[in-house]
C-alpha positions as CSV (number, residue, x, y, z in Angstrom):
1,X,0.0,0.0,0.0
2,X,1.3,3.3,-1.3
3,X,1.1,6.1,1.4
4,X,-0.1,9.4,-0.1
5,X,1.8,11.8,-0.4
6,X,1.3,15.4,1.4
7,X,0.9,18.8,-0.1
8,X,3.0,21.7,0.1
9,X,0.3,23.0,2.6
10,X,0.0,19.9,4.8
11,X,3.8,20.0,5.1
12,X,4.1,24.2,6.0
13,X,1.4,23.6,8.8
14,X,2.6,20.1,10.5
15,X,6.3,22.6,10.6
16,X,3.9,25.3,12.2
17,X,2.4,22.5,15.0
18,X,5.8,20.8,15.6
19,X,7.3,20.8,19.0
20,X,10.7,20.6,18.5
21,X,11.7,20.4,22.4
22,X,8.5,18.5,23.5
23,X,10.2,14.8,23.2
24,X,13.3,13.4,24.9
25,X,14.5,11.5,27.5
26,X,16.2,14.7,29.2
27,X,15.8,14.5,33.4
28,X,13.9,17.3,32.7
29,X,11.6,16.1,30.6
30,X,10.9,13.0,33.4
31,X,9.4,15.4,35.7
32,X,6.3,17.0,36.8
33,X,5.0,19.4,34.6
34,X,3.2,21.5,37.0
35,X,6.6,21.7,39.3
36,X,8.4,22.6,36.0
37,X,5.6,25.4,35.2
38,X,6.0,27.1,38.5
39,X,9.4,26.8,38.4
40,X,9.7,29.1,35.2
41,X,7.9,31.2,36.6
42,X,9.7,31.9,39.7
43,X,12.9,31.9,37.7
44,X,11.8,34.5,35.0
45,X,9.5,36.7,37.8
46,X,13.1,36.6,39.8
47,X,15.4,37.1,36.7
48,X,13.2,40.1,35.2
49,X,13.6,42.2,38.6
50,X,17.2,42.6,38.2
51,X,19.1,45.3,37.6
52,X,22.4,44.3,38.2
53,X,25.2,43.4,36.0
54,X,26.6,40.6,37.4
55,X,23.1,39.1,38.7
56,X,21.8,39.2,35.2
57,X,25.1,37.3,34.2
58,X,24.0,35.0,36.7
59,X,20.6,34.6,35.1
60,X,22.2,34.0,31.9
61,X,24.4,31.0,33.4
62,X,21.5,29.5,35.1
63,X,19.7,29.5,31.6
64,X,22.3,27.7,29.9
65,X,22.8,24.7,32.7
66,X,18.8,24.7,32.6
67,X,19.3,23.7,28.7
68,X,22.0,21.6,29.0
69,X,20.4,19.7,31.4
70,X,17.3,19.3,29.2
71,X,19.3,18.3,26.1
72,X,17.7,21.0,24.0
73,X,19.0,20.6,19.8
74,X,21.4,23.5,19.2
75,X,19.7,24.2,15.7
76,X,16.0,24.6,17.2
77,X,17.5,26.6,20.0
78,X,19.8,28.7,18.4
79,X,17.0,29.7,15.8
80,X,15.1,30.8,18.8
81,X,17.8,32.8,20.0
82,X,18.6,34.7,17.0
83,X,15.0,35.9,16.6
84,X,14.8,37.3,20.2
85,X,18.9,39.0,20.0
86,X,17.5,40.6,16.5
87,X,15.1,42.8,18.6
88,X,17.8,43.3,21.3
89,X,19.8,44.2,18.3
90,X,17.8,47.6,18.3
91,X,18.3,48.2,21.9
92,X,22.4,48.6,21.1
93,X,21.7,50.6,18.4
94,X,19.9,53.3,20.3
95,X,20.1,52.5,24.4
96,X,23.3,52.8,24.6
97,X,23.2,56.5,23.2
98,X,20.2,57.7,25.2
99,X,20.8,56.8,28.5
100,X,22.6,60.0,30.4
101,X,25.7,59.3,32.1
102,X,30.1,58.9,31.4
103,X,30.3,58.8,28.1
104,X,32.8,56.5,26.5
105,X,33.0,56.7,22.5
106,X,30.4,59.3,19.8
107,X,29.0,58.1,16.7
108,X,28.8,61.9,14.9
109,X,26.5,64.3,17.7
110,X,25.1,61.0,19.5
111,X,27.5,60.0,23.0
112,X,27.4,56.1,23.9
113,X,27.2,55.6,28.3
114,X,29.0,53.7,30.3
115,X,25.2,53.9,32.0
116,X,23.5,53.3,28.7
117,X,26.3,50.2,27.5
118,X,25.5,48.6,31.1
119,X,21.8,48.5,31.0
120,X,21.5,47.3,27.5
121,X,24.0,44.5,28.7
122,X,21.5,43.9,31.7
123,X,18.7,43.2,29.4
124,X,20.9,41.0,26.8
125,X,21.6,38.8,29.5
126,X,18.6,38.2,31.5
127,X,16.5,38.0,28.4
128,X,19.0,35.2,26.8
129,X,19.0,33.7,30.7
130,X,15.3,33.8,31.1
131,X,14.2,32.3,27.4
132,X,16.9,29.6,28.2
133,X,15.3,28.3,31.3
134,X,11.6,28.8,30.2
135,X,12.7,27.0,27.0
136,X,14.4,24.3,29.4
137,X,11.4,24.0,31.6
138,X,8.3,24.8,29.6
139,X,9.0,24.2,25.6
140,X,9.8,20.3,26.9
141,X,6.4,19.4,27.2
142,X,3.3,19.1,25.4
143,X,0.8,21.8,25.2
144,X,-1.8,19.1,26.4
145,X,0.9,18.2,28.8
146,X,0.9,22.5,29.5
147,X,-2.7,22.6,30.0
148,X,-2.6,19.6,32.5
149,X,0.7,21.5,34.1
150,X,-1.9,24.5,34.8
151,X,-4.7,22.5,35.9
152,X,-2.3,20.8,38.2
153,X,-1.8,24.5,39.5
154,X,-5.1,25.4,39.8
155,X,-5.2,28.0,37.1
156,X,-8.9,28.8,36.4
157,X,-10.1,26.3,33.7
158,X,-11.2,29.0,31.2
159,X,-7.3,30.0,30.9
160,X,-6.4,26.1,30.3
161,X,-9.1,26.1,27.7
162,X,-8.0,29.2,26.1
163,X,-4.6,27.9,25.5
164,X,-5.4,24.6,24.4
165,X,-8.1,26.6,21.5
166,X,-5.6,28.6,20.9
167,X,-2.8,26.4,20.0
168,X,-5.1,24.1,18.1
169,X,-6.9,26.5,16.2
170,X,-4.7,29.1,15.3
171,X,-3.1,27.2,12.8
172,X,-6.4,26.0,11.0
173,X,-7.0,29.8,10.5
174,X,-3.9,30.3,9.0
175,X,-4.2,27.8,6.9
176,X,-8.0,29.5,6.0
177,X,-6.1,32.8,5.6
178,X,-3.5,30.9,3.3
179,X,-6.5,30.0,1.3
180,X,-8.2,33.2,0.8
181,X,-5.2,35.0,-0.1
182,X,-4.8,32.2,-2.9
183,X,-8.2,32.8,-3.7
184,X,-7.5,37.0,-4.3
185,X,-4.6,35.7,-6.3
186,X,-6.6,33.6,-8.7
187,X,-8.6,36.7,-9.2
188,X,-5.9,38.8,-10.7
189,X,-5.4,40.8,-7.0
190,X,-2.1,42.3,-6.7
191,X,-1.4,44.4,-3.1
192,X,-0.3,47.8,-4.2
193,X,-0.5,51.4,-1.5
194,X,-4.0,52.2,-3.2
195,X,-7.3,52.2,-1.1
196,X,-8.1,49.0,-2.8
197,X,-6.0,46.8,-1.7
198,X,-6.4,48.4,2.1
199,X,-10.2,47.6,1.1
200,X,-9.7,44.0,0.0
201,X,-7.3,43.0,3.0
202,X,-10.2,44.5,4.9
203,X,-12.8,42.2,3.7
204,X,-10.6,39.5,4.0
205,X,-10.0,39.6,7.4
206,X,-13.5,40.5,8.6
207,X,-14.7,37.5,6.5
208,X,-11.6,35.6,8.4
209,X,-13.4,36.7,11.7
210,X,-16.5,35.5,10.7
211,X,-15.4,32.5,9.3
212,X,-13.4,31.9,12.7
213,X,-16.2,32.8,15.4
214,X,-19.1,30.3,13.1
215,X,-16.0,27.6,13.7
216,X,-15.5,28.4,16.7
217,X,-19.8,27.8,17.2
218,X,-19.5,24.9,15.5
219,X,-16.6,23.2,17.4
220,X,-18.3,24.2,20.5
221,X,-21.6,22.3,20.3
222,X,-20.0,19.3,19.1
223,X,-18.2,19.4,21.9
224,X,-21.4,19.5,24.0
225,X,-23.0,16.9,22.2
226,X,-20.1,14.6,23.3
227,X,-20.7,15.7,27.0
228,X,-18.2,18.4,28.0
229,X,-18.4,19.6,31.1
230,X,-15.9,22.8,31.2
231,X,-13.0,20.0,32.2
232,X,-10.2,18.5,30.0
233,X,-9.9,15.1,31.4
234,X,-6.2,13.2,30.8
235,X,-4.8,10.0,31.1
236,X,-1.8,10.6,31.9
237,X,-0.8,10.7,36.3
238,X,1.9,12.4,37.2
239,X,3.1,11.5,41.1
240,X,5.6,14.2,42.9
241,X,9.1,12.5,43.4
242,X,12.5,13.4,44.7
243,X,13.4,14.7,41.2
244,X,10.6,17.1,41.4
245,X,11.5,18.4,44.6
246,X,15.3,19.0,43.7
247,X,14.1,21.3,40.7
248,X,12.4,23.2,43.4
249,X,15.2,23.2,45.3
250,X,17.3,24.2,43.0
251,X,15.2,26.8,41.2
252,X,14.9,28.8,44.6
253,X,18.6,28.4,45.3
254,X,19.3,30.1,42.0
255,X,16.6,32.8,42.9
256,X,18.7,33.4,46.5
257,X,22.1,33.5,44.2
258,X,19.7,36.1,42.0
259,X,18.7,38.6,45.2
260,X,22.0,38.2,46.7
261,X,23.9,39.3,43.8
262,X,21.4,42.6,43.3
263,X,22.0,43.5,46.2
264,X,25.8,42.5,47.1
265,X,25.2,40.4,50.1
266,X,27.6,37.8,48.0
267,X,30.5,39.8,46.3
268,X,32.0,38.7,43.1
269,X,35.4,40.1,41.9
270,X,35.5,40.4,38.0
């Protein structure tokens, strides 16, 4: 039996749903997902606070042992990376000349800070840090797995639903956008800065809004005809073990090394 082969299409949008992080056999990936949810957050509500240079090069180190010990693939990861440092890359280009201070070199009129050089820095590092451990802790799992992790939490129910819809149907109205903008293009439509194209990519997104709140209907009362209560139900247990409770562990001693390093209660000679 011949398998059939899958469209262009099919192929962009099972790339769009893939998880790249969600499957291995990581110590991370063995543990409990709601310990491993809470634990991102503690780290990133910890590591956004910061506002000193060497704590946020402490952020930065904890993010990288984080993905080493999830075993994250270097190419999926570094991908990831480069599209967050390209926005950071327009922080160098202008924080570093508007924030008052010593200054240390002039491109034409415009002085670059020691002040300005520092807090760029500061914001390099914890965001790298930060999308490192979130990446570590969070991106390892399923989104089913997620919204179990925020159930386990007791996050209201509507939230786990949210993200759940989200995740599932975002990429079916995509792939509906894809298909009306092929459908323009069959009918000679070319975008050009005239009030006809604003006009046409007005009409195609109010008929995408349409189109996505009758689905959106329609996927709910099926879903009532086959009983739903408000509750995702999963068979999957999870059980709180040792490992578990030495992410916790160590999660709040890297939060301690965070706080003592803001505010020099350990001292660390560069």
């Amino acid at each position: 039996m011949r398998a059939t082969p899958i469209s262009r299409n099919q192929e962009i949008l099972l790339q769009q749903i893939s998880e790249p992080f969600a499957h291995g056999n990581s110590i991370i990936h063995s543990m409990h997902p709601g310990f491993r949810l809470a634990c991102a957050f503690l780290f990133s509500i910890a590591g956004a606070l910061l506002t000193n240079l060497t704590a946020a090069g402490s952020v930065l180190a904890a993010g990288i042992l984080f993905s080493i010990a999830a075993r994250l693939n270097f190419k999926h990861l570094l991908k990831r990376l480069l599209i967050v440092n390209f926005f950071i890359l327009f922080l160098w280009i202008f924080l570093p000349f508007s924030k008052p201070g010593t200054p240390v070199f002039n491109v034409g009129p415009f002085n670059a800070t020691l002040e300005g050089i520092t807090y760029t820095a500061i914001i390099t590092l914890k965001s790298n840090g930060i999308l490192l451990a979130i990446t570590a802790l969070v991106a390892t799992m399923p989104v089913q797995t997620l919204g179990s992790a925020m159930q386990s939490l007791k996050i209201p129910d509507k939230l786990c639903r949210l993200l759940l819809f989200s995740w599932r149907y975002v990429h079916v109205m995509m792939t509906e956008y894809t298909r009306m903008r092929r459908a323009a293009a069959m009918r000679a439509f070319k975008p050009r800065t005239n009030l006809h194209t604003y006009r046409t990519y007005s009409w195609l997104l109010g008929m995408l809004l349409v189109r996505s709140m009758d689905r959106a209907h329609r996927v709910w009362q099926a879903m009532l005809c086959r009983g739903f209560n408000g509750t995702f139900h999963t068979l999957s247990s999870y059980k709180t073990g040792k490992r578990d409770l030495t992410l916790l562990a160590v999660t709040a001693a890297c939060v301690t090394v965070f706080i003592s390093l803001e505010f020099n209660i350990i001292e660390v000679s560069l």
